[in-house]
N, C-alpha and C positions, 0 to 999 in steps of 0.2 A: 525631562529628567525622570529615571524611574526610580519611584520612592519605595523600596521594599518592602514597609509595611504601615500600611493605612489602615487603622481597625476600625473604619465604616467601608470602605472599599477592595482590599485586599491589596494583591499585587496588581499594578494600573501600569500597562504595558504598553509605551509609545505605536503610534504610526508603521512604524518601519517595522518594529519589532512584530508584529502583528500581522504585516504582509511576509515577513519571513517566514514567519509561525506557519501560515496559512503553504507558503510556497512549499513547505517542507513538509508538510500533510499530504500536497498533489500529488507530489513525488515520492511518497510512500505508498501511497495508493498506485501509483502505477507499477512502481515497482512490482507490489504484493499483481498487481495482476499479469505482468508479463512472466512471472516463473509459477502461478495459477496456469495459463496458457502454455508454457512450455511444460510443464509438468503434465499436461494431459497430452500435448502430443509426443510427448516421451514415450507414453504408455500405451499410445495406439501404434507408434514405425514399432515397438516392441513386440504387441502382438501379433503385428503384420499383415498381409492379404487374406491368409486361412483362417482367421479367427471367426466366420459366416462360414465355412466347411464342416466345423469339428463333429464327433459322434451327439447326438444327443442323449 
């Protein structure tokens, strides 16, 4: 049972709750990194094959 406020412990979050928690952090993280990833290859089909050509 989660007791909402224990004022030596705080909130005291079950088992499950905890692997949820956790599950849901992975899946943040990966998220943030596959449109980190897409976002840089955005940017390089954008510049294209010339972008090592141009005037210096």
């Amino acid at each position: 049972m989660v007791e909402p406020h224990d004022e030596d412990k705080g909130l005291v979050l079950t088992e499950e709750q905890l692997r949820r928690r956790k599950a849901r952090n992975v899946a943040i993280a990966v998220a943030l990194f596959v449109l980190v990833v897409l976002f840089y290859l955005v940017t390089v089909f954008k510049m294209g094959g010339n972008v090592a050509n141009r005037p210096l």
